[in-house]
C-alpha positions in Angstrom: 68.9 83.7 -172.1 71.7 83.5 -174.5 75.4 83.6 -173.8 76.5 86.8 -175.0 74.0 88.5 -172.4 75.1 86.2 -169.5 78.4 87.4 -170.3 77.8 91.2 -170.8 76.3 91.3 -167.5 79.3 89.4 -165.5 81.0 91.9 -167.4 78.8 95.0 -166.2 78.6 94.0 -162.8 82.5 93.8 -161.8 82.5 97.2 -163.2 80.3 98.7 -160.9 81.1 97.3 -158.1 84.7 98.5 -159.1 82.6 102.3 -159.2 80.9 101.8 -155.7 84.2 101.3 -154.3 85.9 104.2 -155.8 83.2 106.5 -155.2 83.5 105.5 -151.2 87.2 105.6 -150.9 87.8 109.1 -153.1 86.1 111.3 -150.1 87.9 109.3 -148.0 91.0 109.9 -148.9 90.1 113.5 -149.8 89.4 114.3 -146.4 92.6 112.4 -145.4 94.7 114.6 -147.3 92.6 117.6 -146.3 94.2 116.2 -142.4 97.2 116.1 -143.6 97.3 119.7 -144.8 96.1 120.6 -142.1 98.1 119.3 -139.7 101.5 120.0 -141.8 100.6 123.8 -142.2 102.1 125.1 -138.7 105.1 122.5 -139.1 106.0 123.6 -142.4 105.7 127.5 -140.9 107.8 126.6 -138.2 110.7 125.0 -140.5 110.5 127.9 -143.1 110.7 130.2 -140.4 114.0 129.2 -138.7 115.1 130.3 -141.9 113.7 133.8 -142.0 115.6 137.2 -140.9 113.8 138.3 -137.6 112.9 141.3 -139.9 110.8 139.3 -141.2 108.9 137.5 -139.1 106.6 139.7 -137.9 106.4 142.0 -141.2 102.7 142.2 -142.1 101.3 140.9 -144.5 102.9 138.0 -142.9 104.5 135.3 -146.4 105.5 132.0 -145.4 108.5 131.6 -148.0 111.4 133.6 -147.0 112.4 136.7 -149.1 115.5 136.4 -147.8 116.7 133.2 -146.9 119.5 132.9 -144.3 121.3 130.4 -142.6 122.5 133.0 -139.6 119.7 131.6 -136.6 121.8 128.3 -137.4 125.1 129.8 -137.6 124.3 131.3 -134.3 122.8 128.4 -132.0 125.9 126.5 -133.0 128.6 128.7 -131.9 127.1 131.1 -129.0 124.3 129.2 -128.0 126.7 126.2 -127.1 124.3 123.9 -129.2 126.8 120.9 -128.8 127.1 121.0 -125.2 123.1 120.6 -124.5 122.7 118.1 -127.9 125.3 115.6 -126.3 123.9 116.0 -123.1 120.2 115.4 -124.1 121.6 112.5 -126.3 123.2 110.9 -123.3 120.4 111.2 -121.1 117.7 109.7 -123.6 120.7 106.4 -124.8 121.4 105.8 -121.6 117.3 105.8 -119.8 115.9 104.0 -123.4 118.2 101.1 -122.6 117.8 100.7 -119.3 114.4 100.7 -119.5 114.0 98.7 -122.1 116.0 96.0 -120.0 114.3 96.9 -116.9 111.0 96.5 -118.3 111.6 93.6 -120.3 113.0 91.6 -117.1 110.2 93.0 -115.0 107.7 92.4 -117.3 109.0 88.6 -117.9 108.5 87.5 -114.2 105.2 89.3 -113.9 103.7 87.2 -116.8 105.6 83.4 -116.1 106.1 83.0 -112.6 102.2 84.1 -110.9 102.3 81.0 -108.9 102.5 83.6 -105.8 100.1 85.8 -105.1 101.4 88.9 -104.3 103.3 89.1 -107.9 99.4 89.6 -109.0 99.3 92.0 -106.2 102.0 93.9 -107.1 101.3 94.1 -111.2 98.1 95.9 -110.1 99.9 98.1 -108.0 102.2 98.6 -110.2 99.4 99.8 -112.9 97.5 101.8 -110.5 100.6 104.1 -110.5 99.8 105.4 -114.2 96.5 107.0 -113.0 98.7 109.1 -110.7 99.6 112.8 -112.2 102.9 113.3 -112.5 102.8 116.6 -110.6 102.1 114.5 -108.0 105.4 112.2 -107.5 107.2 115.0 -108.1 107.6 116.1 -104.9 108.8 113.0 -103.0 111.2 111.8 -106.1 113.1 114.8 -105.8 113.8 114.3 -102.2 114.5 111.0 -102.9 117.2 111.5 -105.4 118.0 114.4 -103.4 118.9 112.2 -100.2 120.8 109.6 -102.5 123.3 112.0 -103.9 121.9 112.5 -107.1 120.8 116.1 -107.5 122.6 118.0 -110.4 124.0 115.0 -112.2 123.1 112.6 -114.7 122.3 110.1 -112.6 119.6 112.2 -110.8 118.1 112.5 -114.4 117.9 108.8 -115.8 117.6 106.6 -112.6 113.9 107.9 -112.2 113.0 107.8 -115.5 113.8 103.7 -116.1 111.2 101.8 -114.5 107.6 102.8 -116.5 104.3 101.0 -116.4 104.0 101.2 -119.5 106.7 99.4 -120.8 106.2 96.7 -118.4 102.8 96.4 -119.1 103.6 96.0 -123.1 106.3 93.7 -122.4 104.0 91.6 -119.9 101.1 91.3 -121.8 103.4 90.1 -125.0 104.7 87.4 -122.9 101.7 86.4 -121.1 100.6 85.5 -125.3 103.8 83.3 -125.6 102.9 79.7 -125.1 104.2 77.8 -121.8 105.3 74.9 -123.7 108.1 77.2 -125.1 109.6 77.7 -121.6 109.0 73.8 -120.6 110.8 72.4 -123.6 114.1 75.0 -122.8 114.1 74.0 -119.1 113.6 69.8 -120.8 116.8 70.8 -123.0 118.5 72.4 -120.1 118.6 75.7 -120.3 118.8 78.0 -117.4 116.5 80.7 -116.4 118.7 83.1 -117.5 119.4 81.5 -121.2 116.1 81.1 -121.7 115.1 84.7 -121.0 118.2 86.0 -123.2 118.0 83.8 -125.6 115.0 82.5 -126.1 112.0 85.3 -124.9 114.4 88.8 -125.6 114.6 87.9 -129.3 111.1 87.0 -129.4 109.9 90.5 -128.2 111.7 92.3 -130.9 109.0 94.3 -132.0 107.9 95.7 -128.3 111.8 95.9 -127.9 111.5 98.4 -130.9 108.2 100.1 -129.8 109.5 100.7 -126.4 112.5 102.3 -127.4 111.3 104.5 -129.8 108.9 105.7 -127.1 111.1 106.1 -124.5 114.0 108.3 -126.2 111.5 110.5 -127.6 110.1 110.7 -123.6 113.5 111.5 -122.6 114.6 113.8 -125.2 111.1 115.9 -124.8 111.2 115.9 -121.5 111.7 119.1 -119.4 109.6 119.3 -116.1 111.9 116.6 -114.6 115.5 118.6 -115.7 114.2 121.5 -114.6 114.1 120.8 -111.1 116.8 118.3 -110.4 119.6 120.2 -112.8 121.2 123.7 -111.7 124.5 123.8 -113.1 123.8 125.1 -116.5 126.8 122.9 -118.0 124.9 120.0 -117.2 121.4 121.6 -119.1 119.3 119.1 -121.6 118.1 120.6 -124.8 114.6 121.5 -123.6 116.1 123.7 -120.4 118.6 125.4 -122.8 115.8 126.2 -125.1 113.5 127.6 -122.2 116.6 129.9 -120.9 116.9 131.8 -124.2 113.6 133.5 -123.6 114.0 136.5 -121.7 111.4 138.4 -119.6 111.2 141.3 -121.9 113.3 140.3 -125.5 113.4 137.2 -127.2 116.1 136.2 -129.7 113.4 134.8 -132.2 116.2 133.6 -135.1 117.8 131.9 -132.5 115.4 130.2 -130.9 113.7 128.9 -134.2 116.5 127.8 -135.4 117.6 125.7 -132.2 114.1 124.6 -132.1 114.6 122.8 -135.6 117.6 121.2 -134.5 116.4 120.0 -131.5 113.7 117.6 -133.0 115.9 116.3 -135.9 117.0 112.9 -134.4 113.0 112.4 -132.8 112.4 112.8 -137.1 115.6 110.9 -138.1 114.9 107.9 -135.4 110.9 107.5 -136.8 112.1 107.1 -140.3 114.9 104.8 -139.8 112.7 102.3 -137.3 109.4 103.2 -138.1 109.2 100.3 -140.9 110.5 97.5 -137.7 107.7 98.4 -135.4 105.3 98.7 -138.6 106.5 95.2 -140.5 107.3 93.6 -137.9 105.1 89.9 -137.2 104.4 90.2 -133.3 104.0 86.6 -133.8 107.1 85.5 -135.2 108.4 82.2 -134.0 105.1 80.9 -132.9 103.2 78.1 -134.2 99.3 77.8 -133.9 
């Protein structure tokens, strides 16, 4: 076999191969983008609607660009729906129970992963889990009475204090530490650090990227939530977003501008936090620091 035809087929055969692949990934990604469309569709709606006449909303044949664009559903959640007053509350609720938690879980989490020389630690991690297969319908009930008893209905303690201590976030931090070699730890204590430096210092940093996650989780938990204001707030200065939003339907007329409107406002830190932090949970090395 000469060398030109050795050569024309090592040519050929990268070129094919190159082929296979782009005939597997083009439906692929077709289909992706078909998703995407999909998915995108009733959002887009929803934001080109908040900016729609209530005229035109339910005209028939229904048109998703505006004919008449308006800024007046804005204009009017701002000034009589008191938009300010429910934002800061909302934003003060979800600050104040995403860094708490994230403390809260990230001590509780430590202790259940380095110090299981005791049994009922083990005991009390599975306890501990068991809790997320309870419906939340169902500690409902005795955590209102609870905070009732304490002095915490209608206030913004009554709101955050229940809200700090999730499985879930222990359970991330937990199992991130359990992965973090002992030797790490030993060598601190060797150098003379204290319990206390070595957590702060040492471990905190080191679970940046669950640090990240968490939070990002938990302030979008906070600022969605609405079961949990609704039954422990009355005084309607004291409202998050999600009650004030519920209160501006009526039982026979519905201010739809309004409510759109407010609606799109509503969820533009939830959008404004996942673009600005998305790229630390996304990038970040979950084993940074660590040596093989």
């Amino acid at each position: 076999m000469s060398t030109s035809t050795i050569a024309s087929k090592q040519t050929v055969q990268p070129k094919a191969r190159k082929a296979k692949e782009l005939g597997s990934v083009v439906p692929m990604t077709t289909f992706m983008w078909l998703l995407a469309v999909l998915y995108a569709f009733p959002l887009v709606w929803f934001l080109l609607s908040a900016f729609k006449p209530g005229s035109e909303l339910f005209q028939y044949p229904l048109t998703i660009l505006p004919e008449n664009p308006t800024i007046g559903g804005f204009e009017k959640a701002w000034d009589r729906f008191d938009f300010m007053l429910y934002f800061s509350n909302t934003l003060a609720v979800a600050l104040t129970t995403t860094v708490l938690t994230v403390f809260a879980s990230a001590m509780t989490g430590y202790a259940l992963a380095k110090y299981q020389d005791k049994a009922w630690i083990r005991i009390f991690f599975v306890c501990l889990l068991a809790t997320t297969m309870l419906p939340t319908e169902v500690i409902l009930s005795p955590t209102f009475l609870v905070i009732r008893d304490l002095g915490m209905y209608d206030s913004m303690a009554g709101l955050v204090v229940p809200s700090i201590l999730t499985a879930t976030g222990v359970f991330m931090f937990r199992q991130y530490f359990v992965s973090i070699p002992d030797d790490i730890i030993e060598a601190a204590r060797i150098d003379g650090a204290r319990e206390t430096g070595i957590f702060f210092r040492i471990m905190l940093p080191m679970s940046r990227p669950i640090i990240m996650t968490l939070a990002i989780f938990s302030f979008q938990w906070r600022w969605n939530d609405y079961i949990w204001p609704l039954i422990v707030v009355g005084d309607e200065r004291k409202f998050t977003l999600q009650i004030a939003l519920r209160s501006i339907v009526g039982a026979e007329n519905i201010d739809w501008p309004l409510l759109l409107a407010a609606s799109v406002m509503s969820i533009l830190p939830l959008v404004l936090i996942f673009i600005v932090f998305q790229k630390y949970v996304m990038n970040e090395d979950i084993n940074a620091g660590l040596k093989d």
